[in-house]
KESE-855282 format. One record per residue: x, y, z of N, C-alpha, C in turn. Coordinates in pm, whole numbers, plus 50000, padded with zeros to 5 digits. Atoms other than C-alpha are relative to their C-alpha. Example, Ala and Ser with C-alpha at 12.3 -4.5 7.8 and 13.67 -1.06 7.14 Angstrom:
2
500894988150000512304955050780500905012050000/499184988149994513674989450714499235010950073/
end
This chain:
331
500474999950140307709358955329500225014049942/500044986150106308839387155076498545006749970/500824992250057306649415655002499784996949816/500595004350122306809403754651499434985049995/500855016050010305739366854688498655003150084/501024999649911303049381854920499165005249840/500774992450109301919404054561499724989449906/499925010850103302209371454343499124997150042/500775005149899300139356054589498745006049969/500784992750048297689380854531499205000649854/500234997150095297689382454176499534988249959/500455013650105297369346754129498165000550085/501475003849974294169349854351499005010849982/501264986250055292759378154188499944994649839/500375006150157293289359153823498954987750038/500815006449936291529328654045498565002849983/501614997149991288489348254092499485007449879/500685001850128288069360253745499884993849954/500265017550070288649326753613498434994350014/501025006949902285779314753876498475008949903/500594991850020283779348253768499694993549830/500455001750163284059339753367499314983650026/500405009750020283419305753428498334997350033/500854995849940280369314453617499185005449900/500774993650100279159335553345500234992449862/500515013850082279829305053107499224993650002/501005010450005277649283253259498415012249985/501154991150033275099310653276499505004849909/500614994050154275159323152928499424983249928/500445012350085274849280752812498464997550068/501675005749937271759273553074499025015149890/500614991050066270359310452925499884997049827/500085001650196271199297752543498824989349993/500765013650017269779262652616498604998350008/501624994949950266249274052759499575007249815/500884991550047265829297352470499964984649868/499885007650135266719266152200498684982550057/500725010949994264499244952413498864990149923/501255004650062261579240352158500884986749922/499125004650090264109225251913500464984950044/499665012949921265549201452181498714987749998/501225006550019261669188652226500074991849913/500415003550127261219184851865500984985849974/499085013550033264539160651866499924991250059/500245010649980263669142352116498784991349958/501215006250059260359134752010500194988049865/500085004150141261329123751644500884992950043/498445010750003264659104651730498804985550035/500365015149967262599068451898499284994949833/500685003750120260939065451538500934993749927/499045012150101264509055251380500654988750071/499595006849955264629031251620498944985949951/501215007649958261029014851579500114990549834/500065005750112260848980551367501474993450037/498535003450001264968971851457499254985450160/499855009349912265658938851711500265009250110/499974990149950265948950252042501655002550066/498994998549972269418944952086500865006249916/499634993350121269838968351786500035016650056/500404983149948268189000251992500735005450030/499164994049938270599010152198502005003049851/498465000250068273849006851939499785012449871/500434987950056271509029551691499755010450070/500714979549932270439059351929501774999550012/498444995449988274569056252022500235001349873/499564991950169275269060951616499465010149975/500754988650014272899084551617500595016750045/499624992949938274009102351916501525007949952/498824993850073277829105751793499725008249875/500364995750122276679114351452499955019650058/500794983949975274809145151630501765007950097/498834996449925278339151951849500485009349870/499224996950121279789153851535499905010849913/500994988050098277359176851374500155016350105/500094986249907277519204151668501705002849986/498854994149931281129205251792500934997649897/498685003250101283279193351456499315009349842/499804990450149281409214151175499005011750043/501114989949994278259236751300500735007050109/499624992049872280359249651612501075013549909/499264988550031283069266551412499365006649900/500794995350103280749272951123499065011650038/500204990649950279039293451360500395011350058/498784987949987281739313951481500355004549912/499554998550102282849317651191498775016049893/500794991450056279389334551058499975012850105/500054989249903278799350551350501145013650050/498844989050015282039366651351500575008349852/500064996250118282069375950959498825008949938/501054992650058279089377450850498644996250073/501055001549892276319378951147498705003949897/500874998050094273919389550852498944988149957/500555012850000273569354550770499234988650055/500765012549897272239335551063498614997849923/501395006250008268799344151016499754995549867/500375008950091268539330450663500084988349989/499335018049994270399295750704498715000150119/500775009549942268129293750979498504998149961/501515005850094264769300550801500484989049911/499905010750068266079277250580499914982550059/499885010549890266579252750836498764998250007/501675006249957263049256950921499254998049897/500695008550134261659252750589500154985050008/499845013550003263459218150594499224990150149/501095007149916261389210250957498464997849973/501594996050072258299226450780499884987849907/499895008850136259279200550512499814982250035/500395009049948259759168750738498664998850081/500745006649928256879171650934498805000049906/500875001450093254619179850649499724982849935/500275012650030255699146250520499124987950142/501035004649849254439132450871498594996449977/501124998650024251509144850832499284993049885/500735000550156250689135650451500104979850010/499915013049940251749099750593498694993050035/500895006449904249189098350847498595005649888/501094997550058246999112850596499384993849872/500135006550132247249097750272501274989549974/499525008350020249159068750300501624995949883/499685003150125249599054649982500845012649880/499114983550125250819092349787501114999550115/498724998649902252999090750117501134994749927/499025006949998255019060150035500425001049866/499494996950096254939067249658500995015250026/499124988950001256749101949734501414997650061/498615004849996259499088249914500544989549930/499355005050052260019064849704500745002449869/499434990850105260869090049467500955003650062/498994989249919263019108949718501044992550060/498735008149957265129080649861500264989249952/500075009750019266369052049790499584984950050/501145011249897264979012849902501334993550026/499495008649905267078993150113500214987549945/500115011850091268508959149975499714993450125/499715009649832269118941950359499605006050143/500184993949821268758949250701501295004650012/498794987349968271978966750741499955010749926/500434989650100271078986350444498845011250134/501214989049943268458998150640499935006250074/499144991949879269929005150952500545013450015/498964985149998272339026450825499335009749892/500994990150058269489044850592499335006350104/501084991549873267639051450948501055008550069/498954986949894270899063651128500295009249883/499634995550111272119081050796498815011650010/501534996550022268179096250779500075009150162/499934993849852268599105451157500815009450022/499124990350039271669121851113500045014849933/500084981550093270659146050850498905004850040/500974992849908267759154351052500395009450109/499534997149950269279158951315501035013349992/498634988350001272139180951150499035013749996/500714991149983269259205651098499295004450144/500474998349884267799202351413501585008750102/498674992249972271389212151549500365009749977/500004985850050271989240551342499195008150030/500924989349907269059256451490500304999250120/499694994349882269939251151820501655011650009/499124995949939273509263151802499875013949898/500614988050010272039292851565499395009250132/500564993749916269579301251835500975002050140/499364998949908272209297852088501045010749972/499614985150070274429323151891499595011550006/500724988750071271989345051823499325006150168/500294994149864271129343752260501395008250040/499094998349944274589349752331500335016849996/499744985649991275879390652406501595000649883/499035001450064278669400352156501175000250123/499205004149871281949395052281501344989650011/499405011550057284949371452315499324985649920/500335007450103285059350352044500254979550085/500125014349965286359319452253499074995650164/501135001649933283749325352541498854993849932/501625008150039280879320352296501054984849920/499445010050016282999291452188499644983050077/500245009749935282859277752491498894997350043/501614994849946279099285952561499544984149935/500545012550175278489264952189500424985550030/499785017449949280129232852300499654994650136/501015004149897278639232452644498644997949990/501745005050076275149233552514499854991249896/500315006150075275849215952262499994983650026/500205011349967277249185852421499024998150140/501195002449929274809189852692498814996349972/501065006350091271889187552463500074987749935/499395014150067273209156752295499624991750129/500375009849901273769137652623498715005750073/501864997049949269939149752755499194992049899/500735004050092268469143952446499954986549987/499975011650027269729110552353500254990650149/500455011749856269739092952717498465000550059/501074996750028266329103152696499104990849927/500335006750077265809086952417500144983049989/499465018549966267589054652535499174995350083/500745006749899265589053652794498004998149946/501575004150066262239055652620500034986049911/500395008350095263099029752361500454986650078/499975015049939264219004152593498934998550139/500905000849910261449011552820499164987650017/500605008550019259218986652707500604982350080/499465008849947262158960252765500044998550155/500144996249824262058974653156498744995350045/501445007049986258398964853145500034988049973/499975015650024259058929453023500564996050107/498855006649884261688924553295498895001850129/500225000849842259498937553580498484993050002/500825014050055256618916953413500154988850106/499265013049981258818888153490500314996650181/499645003549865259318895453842498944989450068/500025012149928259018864654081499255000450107/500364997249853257718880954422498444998850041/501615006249953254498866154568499435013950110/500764990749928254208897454791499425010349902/500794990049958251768928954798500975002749837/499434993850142254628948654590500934990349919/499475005250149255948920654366498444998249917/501095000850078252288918654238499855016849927/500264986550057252258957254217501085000349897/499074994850083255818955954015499784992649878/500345007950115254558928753789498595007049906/501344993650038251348950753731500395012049905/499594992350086253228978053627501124999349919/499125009150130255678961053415498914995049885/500324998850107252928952453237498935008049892/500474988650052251238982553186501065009849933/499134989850095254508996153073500274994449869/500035008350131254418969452791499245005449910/500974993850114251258976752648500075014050007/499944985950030251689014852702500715001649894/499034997750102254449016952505499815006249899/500414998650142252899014952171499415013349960/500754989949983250719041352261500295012350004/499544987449953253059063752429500975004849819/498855001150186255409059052077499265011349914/501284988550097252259073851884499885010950026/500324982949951251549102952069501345009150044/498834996250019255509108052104499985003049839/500174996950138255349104651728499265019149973/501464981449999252359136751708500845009250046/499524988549901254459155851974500975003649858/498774998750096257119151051739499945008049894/500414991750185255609163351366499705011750070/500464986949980253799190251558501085007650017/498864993749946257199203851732500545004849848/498904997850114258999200351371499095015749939/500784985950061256089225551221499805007050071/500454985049881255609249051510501045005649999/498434997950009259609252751534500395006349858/499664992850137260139256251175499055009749948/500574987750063257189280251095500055012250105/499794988949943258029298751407501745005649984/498724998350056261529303351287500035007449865/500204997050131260289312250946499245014950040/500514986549932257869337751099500705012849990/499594988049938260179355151302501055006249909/499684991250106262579359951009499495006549889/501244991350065259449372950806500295014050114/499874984949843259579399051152501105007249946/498884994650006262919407951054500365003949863/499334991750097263609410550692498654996549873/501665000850024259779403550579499465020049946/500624988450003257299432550500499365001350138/500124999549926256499448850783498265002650067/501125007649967253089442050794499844985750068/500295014149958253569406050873500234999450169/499744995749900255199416551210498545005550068/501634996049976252479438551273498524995149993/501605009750000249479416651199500414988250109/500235010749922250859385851410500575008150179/499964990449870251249412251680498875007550036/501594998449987247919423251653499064990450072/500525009149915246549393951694500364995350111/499835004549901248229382451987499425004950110/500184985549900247729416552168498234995549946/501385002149969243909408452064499354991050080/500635013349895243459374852187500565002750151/499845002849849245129383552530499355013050028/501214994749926242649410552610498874992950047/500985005449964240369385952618499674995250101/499485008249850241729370852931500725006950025/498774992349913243889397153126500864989750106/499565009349916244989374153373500924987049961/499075007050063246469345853140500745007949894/500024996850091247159369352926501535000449857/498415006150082251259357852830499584986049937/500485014350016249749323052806499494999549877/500774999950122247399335952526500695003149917/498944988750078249679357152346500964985049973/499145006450059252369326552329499024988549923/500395012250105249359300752215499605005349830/500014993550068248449324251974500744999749876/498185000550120251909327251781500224989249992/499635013650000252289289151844498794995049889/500985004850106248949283251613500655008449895/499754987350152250159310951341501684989549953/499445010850051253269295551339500374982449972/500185018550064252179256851267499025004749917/500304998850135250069270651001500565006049952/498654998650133252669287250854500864989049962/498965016750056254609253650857499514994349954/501045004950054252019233350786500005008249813/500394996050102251689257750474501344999249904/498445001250049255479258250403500524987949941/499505015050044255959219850445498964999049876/501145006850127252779214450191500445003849840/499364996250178254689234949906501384997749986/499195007250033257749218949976500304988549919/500235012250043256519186149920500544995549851/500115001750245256199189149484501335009050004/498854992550065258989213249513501364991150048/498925008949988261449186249611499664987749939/500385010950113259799157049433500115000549891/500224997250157259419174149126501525005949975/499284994850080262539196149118501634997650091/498624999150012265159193349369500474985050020/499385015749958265489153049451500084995649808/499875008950133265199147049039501385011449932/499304990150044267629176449010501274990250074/499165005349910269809157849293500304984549949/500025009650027269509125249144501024999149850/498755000450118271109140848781501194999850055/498795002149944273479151648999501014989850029/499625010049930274629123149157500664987949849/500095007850123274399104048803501405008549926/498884990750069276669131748646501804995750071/499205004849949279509121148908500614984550015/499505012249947279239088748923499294991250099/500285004149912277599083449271498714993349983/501255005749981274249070649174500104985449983/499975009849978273389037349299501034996550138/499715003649871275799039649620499455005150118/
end
């Protein structure tokens, strides 16, 4: 063997082990992005089984998959380069689009809330804000449609916050960071979600089981404790859900108050934290994060509540001339 095919040889296994090396520090920068965007993830899974609830059940599964693409679509075909794009231009920008972002969680879960609270002003307000459904396919594709643009926000904060974890740096590393987390979160999230909403059906089936022994009585027992749970678990999935949207979006809102805020606001919700965890030395990270987790859901909470009239009153009747001015109103 030539002294030069011996150096080739070499070279290809010294490009080998940087390959191995970057790739290595790919998956490490997406698990490190994905952890920090975890709240966000929560929040989506929580809220997604709700545009399922009310459909046949051989409807569930074909909506969380419209859903799911939809959200593909939303990360890796417009928010992936849209983020490179800022991030490599104008990195200035993140944190506003994403307070903004969180206003609009501050904004859905408020409605949540005003739901479970007042009903009746509930269903009159959206019925200002969207339109009504003529059919059942109409409606369908108003819940995936509805899911979608939820979702696209919910997205944009993760692959913000995943941006905003990442070290500067090649541009097609964080590239590849952004579409590994992104389609990783997607398939987590929504098989997740598949599996909660056809849960119930898993409980009917093992209901149904046949077996006269010990454990076919135990599988029929808990088949049908997973029936009636269901309903239950739905509800308090629901709660997890609104709460996540306002804790997420007013701690998002917060922390860009921290940053381009008066710097008092920083300083006071740093006060308090650092007060309440004296109180307890020993938990004292524990306190400090429940702390900031109450400050920001009443900042959302306070955010979504003056959203409410400010999109009823000005931008859905503003959005509605719009729409009229073009043409589009009524499709």
């Amino acid at each position: 063997m030539s002294v030069g095919l011996i150096g080739l040889l070499d070279d290809i296994a010294a490009i080998a082990k940087v390959a191995a090396a970057s790739l290595d520090d790919v998956a490490s920068q997406a698990a490190k992005a994905g952890t920090k965007a975890a709240g966000v993830v929560i929040d989506d899974a929580a809220v997604t089984p709700n545009y399922v609830i009310g459909f046949a059940a051989k409807r569930e599964l074909p909506i969380v998959g419209k859903i799911a693409v939809g959200s593909l679509r939303n990360k890796l075909l417009i928010l992936l380069p849209v983020a490179l794009l800022l991030g490599y231009f104008l990195p200035a920008a993140v944190t506003p689009l994403l307070m903004l972002g969180g206003a609009f969680l501050c904004y859905e879960g408020a409605e949540k809330v005003l739901e479970a609270v007042i009903p009746h002003h509930a269903r009159d307000h959206e019925s200002q804000v969207q339109p009504i459904a003529l059919n059942a396919r109409s409606v369908e594709d108003e819940k995936v449609a509805s899911a979608i643009k939820t979702d696209f926000i919910l997205s944009a904060e993760i692959m913000a916050i995943t941006l905003a974890a990442l070290p500067a740096g090649n541009i097609w590393t964080q590239a590849l960071v952004l579409a590994l987390v992104g389609f990783g979160i997607t398939v987590g999230v929504y098989g997740v979600v598949a599996l909660i909403v056809k849960a119930d059906d898993v409980g009917l089936a093992l209901a149904r089981y046949d077996g006269a022994s010990v454990i076919g009585r135990a599988i029929r027992l808990m088949g049908r404790a997973l029936v009636r749970g269901m309903p239950s678990f739905l509800t308090v999935l629901s709660m997890i859900g609104t709460a996540a949207m306002i804790w997420v979006g007013g701690g998002i809102i917060l922390h860009g108050f921290e940053k381009y805020g008066p710097p008092l606001v920083g300083r006071t919700v740093h006060a308090a934290t650092e007060a309440a965890a004296h109180i307890l030395p020993p938990v004292a990270g524990t306190i400090e994060w429940t702390v900031e987790a109450l400050i920001s859901g009443v900042l959302g909470l306070l955010v979504g509540a003056l959203a409410i009239p400010a999109v009823e009153y000005g931008l859905s009747p503003a959005w509605k001339r719009l729409r009229r001015s073009v043409g589009l109103e009524g499709r």
